[in-house]
N, C-alpha and C positions, 0 to 999 in steps of 0.2 A: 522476412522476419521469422524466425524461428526458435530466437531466445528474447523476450521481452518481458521488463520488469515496467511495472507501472506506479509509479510513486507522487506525494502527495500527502498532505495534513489528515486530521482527521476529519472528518466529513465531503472529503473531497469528491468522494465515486471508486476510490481504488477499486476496490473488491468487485464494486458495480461492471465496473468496464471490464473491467479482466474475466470476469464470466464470459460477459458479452463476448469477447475477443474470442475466449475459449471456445464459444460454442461458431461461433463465424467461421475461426480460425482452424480447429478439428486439434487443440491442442489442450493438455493439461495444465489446468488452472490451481497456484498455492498460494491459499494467503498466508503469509509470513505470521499472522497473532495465531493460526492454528498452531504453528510449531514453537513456537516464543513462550504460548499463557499453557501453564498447567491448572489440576481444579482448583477450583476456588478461590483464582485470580492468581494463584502462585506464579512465580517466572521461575521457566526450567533453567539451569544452570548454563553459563554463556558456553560451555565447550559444546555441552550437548543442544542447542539451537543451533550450532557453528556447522555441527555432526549431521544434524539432521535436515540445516541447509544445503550442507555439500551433499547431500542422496539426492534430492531434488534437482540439483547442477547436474548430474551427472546425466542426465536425460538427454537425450539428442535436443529434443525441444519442450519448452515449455513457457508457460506466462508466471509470474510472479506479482501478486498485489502486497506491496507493503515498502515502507523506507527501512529506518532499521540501520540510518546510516553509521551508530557507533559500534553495530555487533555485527553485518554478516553485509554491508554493501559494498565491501571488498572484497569480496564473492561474488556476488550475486553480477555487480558491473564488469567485473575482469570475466564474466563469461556471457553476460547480456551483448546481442547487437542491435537493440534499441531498447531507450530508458524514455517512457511514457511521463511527463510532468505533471499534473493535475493542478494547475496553480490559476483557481479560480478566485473570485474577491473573496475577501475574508465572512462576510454577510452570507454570504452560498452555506458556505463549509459549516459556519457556527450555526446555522438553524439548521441543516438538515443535522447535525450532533444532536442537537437540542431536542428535536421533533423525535429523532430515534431514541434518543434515553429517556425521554419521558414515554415514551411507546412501548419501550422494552421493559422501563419500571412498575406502567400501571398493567402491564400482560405476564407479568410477571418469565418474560421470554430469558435463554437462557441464551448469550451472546457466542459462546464457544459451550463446546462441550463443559458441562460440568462449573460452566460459569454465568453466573445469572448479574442479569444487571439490576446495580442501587446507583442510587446518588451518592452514595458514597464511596463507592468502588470507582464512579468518574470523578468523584471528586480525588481523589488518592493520586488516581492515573494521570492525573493532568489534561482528561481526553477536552475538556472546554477551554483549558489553556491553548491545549495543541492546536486546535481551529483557529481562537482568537490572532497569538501571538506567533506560530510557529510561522506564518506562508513568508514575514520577514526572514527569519533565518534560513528557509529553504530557498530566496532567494539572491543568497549568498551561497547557500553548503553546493546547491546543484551545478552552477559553474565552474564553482571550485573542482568538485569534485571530474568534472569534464575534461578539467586543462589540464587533469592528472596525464603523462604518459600512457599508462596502463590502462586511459579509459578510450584511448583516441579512435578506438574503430567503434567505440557506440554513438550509433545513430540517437537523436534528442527531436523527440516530437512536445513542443511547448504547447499546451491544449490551457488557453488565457477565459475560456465564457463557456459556460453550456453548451450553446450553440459549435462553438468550436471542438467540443467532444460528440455531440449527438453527431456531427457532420461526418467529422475522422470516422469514427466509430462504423457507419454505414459506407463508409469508402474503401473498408478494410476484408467487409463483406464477401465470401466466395461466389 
């Protein structure tokens, strides 16, 4: 494994695991909202996210945390040789959301550069929809997007319970 994306709703671990992976693995770790959100919750323009994903592709190896599947995961899959799932129960994902934005609101913590978290900002973003309702739809988009031709030499590690990523996770270990 030497190009691996890790995807997943929000609350999933993305970010979480792919550290992890990064520092196990001795490889460079992008989470996909650092190149997406500009300040103040702006969204950079889709060419230049497109631009500044393909620099990151262009690396011999690296890990990639984030889905993103209408802007840059036909990119990101047509050079991935394995796509990491995070598709834990829906209860997982929406509390640790939950636990993190009330974490981040009353620390007044700033999420990305130059972006601080409100209630309002997740509420805007969708990020407690995304938990809630989205792990249906990525239960559809992610096979979909599998049986594509163009994705057929990526390896699909399905991580269903906690347990089954703390496990993966320390099997990946150098």
């Amino acid at each position: 494994m030497k190009r691996i994306v890790v995807v997943g709703v929000a609350g999933s671990g993305k970010t979480t695991l792919a550290r992890a992976l990064g520092e196990g693995l001795g490889r460079p770790v992008t989470d996909l909202d650092l190149l997406f959100w500009g300040p103040a919750w702006s969204r950079v323009d889709l060419n230049v996210f497109r631009e500044r994903t393909q620099e990151v592709l262009a690396n011999e190896s690296w890990i990639i945390a984030g889905s993103y599947f209408n802007q840059v995961a036909d990119l990101v899959w047509a050079r991935a040789d394995t796509v990491v799932w995070l598709d834990l129960p829906r209860r997982v994902s929406f509390s640790r959301v939950l636990r993190r934005t009330v974490r981040q609101v009353v620390r007044r913590e700033d999420v990305l550069p130059g972006c601080r978290q409100s209630l309002r900002a997740a509420w805007r973003d969708r990020l407690f929809h995304s938990a809630w309702r989205e792990p249906a739809r990525f239960r559809s988009v992610v096979p979909e997007m599998l049986d594509r031709p163009e994705f057929g030499h990526v390896r699909l590690v399905h991580l269903q319970t906690k347990q089954e990523v703390a496990a993966w996770q320390v099997s990946q270990r150098r």
